[in-house]
N, C-alpha and C positions, 0 to 999 in steps of 0.2 A: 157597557164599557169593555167587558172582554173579549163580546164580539167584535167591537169594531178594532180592537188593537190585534187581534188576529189577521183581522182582512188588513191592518197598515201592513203585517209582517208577511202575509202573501204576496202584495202588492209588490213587495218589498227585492223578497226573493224573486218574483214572475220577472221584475224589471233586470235582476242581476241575472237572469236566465239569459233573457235575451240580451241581454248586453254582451254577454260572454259570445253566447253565438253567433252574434257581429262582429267578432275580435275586438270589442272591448274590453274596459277594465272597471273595477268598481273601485282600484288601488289608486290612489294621490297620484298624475303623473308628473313630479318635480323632476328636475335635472338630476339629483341625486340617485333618487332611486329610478328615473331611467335606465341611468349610466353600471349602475348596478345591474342591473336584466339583464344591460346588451350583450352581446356573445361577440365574439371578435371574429373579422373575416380576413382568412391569412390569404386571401387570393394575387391583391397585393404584392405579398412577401412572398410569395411562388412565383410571380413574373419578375420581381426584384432579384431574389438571388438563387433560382432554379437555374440561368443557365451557368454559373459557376459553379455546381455541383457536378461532378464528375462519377462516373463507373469505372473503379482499375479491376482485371482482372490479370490473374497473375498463372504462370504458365512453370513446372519443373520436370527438371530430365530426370529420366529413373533407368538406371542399366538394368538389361535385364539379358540373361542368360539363352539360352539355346531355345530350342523347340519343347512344347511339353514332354514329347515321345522319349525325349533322349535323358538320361541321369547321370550324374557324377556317379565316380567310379565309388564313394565312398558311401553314396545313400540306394547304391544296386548291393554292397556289401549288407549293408546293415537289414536289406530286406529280406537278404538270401536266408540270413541267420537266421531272422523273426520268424520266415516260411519255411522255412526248410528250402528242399527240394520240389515244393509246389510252385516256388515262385521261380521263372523262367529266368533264364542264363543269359542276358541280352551282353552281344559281345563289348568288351572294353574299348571305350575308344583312345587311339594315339591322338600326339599331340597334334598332329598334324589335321585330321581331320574332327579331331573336338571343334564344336560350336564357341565362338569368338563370344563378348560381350558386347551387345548393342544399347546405344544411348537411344530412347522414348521420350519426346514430349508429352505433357499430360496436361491438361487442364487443374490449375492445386485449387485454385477459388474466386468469390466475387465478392470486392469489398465496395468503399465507396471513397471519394475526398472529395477536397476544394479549389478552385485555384486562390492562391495566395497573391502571388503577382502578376501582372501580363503580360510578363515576361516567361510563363510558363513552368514556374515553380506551385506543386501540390502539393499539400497536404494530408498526410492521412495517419492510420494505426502503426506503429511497427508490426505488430503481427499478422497486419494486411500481406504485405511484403516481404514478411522474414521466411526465409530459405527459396524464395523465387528467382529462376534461372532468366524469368523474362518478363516483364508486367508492358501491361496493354492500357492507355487512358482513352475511355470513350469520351467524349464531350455532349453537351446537349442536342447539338447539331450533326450526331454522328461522327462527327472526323473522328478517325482512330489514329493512337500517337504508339509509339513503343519509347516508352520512361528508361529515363536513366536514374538508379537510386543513389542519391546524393547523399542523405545518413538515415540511420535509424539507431532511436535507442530505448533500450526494451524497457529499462527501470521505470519510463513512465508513458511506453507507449506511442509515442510521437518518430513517425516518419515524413520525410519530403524527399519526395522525385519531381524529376526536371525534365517538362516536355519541349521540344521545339518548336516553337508557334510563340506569337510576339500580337499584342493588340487583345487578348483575351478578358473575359471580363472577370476583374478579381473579387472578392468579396470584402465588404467591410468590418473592421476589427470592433467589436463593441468593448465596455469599460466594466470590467467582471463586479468592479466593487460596487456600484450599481443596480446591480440584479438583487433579484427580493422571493425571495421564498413566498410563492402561490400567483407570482406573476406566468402570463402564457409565456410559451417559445413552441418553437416548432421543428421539425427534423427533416430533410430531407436523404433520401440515397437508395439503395438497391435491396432490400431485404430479399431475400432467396432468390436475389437475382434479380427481381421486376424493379427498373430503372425506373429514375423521378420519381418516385413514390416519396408520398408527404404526407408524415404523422402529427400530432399538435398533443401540448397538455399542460401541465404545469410545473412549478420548480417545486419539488418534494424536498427538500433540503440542502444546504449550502456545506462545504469543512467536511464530507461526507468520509470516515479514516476508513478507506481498502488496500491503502497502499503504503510506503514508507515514504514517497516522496510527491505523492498528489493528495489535495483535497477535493477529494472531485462533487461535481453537482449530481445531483440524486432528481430526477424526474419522471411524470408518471406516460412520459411521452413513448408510443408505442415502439418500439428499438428490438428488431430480428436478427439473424446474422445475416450478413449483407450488409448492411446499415455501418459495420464498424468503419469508422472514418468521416463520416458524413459530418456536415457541420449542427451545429444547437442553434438556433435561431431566434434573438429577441424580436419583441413586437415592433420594432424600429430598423427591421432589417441588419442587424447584427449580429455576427457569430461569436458566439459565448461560449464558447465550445465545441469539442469534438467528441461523438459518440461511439466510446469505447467499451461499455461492459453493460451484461444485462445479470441480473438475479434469476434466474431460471432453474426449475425443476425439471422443465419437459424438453427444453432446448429452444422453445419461444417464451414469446413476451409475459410476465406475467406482473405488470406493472409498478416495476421496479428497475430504471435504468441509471446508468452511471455516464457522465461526461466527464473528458477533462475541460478543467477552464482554460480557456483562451491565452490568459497570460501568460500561464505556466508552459503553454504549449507555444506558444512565439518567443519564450526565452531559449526555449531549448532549438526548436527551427532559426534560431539566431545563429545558434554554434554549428549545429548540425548545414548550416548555407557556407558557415569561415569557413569552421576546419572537419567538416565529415564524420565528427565527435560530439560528444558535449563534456566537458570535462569538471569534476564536479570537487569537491572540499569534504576533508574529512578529520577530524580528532584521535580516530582510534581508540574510543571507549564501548563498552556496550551497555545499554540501558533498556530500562525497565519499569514500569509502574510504581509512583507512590502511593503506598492504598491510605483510609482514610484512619485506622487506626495503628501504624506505622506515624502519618502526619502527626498527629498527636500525641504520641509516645513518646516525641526528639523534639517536640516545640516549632514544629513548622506551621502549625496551624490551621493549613487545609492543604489536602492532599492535591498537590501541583509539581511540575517540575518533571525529571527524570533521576532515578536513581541509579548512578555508576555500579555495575554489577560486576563488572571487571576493565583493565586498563593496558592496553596493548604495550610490550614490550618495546621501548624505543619510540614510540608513537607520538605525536605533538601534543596530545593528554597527558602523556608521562612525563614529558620535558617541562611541561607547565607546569607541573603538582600536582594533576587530579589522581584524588583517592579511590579506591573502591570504597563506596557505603558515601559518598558523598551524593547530593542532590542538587545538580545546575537546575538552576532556577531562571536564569538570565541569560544570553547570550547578544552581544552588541546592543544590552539594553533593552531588545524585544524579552518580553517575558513569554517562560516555559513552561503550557498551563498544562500539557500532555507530553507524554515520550515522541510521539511520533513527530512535535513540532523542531523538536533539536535537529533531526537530520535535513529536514529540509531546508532547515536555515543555513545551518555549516554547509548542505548541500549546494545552495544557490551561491555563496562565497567564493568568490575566486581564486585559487591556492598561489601562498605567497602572503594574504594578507596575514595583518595580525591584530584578534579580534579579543575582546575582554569576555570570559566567560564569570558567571555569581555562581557562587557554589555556597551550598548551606552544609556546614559540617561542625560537628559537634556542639549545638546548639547557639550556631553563630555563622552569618554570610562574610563571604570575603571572595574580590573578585582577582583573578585570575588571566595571564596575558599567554593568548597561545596563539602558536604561525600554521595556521591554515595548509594543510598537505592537499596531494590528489588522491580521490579515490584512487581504489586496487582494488584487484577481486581478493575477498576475504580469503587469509590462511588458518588452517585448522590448529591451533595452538593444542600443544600435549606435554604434562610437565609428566616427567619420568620417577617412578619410585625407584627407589634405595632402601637395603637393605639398613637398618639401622638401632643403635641398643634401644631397649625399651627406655623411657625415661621414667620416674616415678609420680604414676597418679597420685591425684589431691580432692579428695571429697568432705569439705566443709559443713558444717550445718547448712549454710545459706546455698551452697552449691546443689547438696539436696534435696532442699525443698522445691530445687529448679528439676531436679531429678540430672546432672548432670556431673560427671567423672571428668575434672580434665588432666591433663600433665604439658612439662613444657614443651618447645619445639626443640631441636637441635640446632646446631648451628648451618650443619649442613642440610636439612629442613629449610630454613629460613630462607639459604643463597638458592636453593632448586627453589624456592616457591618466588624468591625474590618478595618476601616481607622481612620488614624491620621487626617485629615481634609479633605476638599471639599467642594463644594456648590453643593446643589439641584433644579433642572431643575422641575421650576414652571409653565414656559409656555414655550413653543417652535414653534417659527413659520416664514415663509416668508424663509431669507437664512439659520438657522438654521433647518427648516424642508428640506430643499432642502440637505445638507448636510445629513439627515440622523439622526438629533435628537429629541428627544421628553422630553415629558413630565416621570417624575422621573427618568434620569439619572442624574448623581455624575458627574459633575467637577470637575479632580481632576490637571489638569496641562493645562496654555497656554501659545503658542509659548516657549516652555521647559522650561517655569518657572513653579512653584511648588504653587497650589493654596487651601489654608489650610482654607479660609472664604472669605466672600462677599469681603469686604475690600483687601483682596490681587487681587481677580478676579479681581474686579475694577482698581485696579493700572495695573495688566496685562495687561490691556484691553486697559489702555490711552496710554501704553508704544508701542503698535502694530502699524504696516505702513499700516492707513489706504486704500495704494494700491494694498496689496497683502493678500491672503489666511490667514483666522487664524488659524493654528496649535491649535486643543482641544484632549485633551486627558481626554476619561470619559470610566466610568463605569457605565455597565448596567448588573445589575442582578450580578452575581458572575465575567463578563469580563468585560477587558479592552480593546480601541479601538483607533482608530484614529481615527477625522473626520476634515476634510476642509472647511472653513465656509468662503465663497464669500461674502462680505457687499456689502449688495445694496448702487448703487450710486444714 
């Protein structure tokens, strides 16, 4: 009996020998698990939309100065000094015979893009084309064009220039929401220069935060420099993006790339085609992370949202109500499950509207109507000290145990800081330092009561369980913060 069930299981294995070395299988072949094995062939999607991918390279003038032999009068000074007398007397020149400035073309670099319409509008990075005196589109078929740059805009990357040539072949817009994390795509464009070149891989993840105002796709698709601009490519011959950024140590691939998505990138080539801009929406708040013990502390629940950290002077945040120490949770109804998603939503808003913001403040939501401005490039906000009498600290039992000294504001405190009230942080120390605070921050809230002088902090303070975390909400310098304050037992 054991010999012959030996020879079944040689038999057994001899047969799956040779079957292998026939290219067979000894595995089920159903459709399922076929379709499973298959490997995908992008050859296809290379004759699809290879020739709308395009080469830009981009050309800047650099002035440069005289001949090397000759030097300004003021770097022959500084050498004479350094050398003495060793170093040679080279005579001064006048004005008249000093070397002029001359303007030099140069070669600045090789990216990649698409065509968009065939009408000869392309696609690609802003930083393809930024500070370029002159950019060059090669096409599939050779023809070289010299591009006119219609906009670009850096926040998120996205440029379009416009070649003259009509009947081109454009590429197709795929449907971002669609796309699935471990599905293929594939890349085409120029990495170190070598044109058509085509990478393939999968979608590594979708929401990927590098930015304030992109979620960009994360894929393990091979992406060099060169490549930036090139399109993403699903298996249905659609572009899903544009490939803007790699993770790199060495300055190549090391399987870690970044696209923008598609939509994001034809909202903005919308405006960037009107008006040469993209013109974006803003509140005037700054924000920050709710962390999960913060959430918990004030009754939010799970740490989501963004916390106001400060509230621009005049700003359409101000005009509405929002506080510092407050947490928008909502904006037009989308919920705010991270800080980064507030800006891109105000971002994508058209300024003029007026949109309902939820704000969670002192252990209670309430929603909030504000008029959408346009960005601006941020200004440095600086509140100015003054000289001012000492007020008299107040150190309580309960204040103690927090390890914290406070006294009131002044009046003219309050109009320079522009707060309705507060206390000021005179000492700080033991659980108070361990939390994170110091000497001249503003109390302005505890456990989401609302603390307007010594005497309210006080009642805050006796109303707390002395078992658990004290919820402070303060201000330091122009922010607002959270901190957790453990009393020593």
């Amino acid at each position: 009996m054991f010999i012959s069930e030996r020879s079944r299981i040689r038999s057994f294995l001899m047969a799956g020998v040779f079957m292998f070395a026939s290219g067979l299988s000894l595995l089920p072949v159903g459709p399922a698990h076929a379709q499973g094995r298959a490997l995908p062939d992008f050859t296809d999607l290379v004759d699809q939309v290879g020739p709308s991918v395009v080469n830009i390279r981009t050309i800047e003038k650099v002035t440069q100065r005289g001949g090397s032999a000759e030097m300004d009068e003021e770097m022959q000074e500084f050498l004479r000094r350094f050398f003495g007398q060793q170093f040679p007397n080279i005579p001064r020149q006048g004005p008249r015979n000093r070397p002029q400035p001359q303007e030099e073309e140069r070669p600045r670099g090789v990216g990649s893009g698409f065509i968009l319409t065939s009408d000869g509008y392309v696609m690609t990075n802003a930083h393809v084309v930024d500070g370029a005196s002159e950019v060059l589109v090669t096409l599939v078929d050779k023809r070289e064009f010299k591009a006119k740059i219609v906009g670009a805009d850096k926040r998120t990357d996205v440029a379009v220039v416009k070649i003259d040539a009509t009947g081109l072949p454009a590429v197709k817009v795929g449907d971002i929401s669609k796309l699935r994390v471990g599905e293929w795509v594939m890349a085409i464009g120029s990495p170190f220069g070598l044109e058509n070149t085509v990478t393939a891989g999968i979608v590594s993840a979708k929401q990927r935060d590098t930015g304030d105002y992109l979620p960009f796709i994360q894929t393990d698709v091979a992406i060099n420099p060169g490549n930036s601009g090139g399109p993403l490519i699903n298996m249905r011959g659609e572009v899903v993006g544009i490939n803007s950024q790699i993770y790199s140590r060495s300055g190549g691939f090391m399987g870690i790339s970044f696209s923008i998505p598609i939509d994001e990138a034809i909202r903005v080539s919308d405006q960037l085609r009107t008006n040469g801009r993209v013109s974006r929406g803003r509140i005037g708040v700054q924000i920050d992370q709710v962390t999960k013990d913060v959430a918990e502390s004030i009754g939010l629940g799970k740490a989501q949202g963004a916390l106001v950290r400060g509230v621009e002077a005049g700003s359409p945040g101000e005009k509405a109500g929002i506080e510092p120490g407050d947490i928008i949770t909502r904006f037009d109804g989308k919920a705010i499950e991270k800080p980064s998603d507030l800006p891109r939503l105000v971002g994508n808003t058209k300024p003029g509207t007026r949109s309902t913001i939820t704000v969670f403040r002192r252990g209670s939501s309430r929603d909030l109507t504000v008029t959408i401005a346009e960005i601006e490039p941020d200004k440095p906000a600086r509140i100015a000290e003054r000289e001012e009498p000492a007020a008299k600290s107040s150190a309580s039992a309960a204040a103690k145990s927090l390890g914290l000294v406070v006294s009131e504001l002044t009046e003219a405190q309050k109009k320079e800081l522009k707060l309705k009230g507060g206390v000021k942080i005179d000492d700080a120390s033991e659980a108070a330092t361990r939390a994170g605070l110091r000497e001249g921050d503003i109390v302005l809230g505890i456990n989401n009561t609302e603390v307007g002088n010594v005497k309210e902090f006080e009642s805050a303070l006796a109303k707390a369980d002395k078992s658990k975390p004290v919820s402070v909400l303060f201000r330091r310098g122009e922010w607002a913060q959270y901190a957790l304050i453990r009393p020593t037992r």
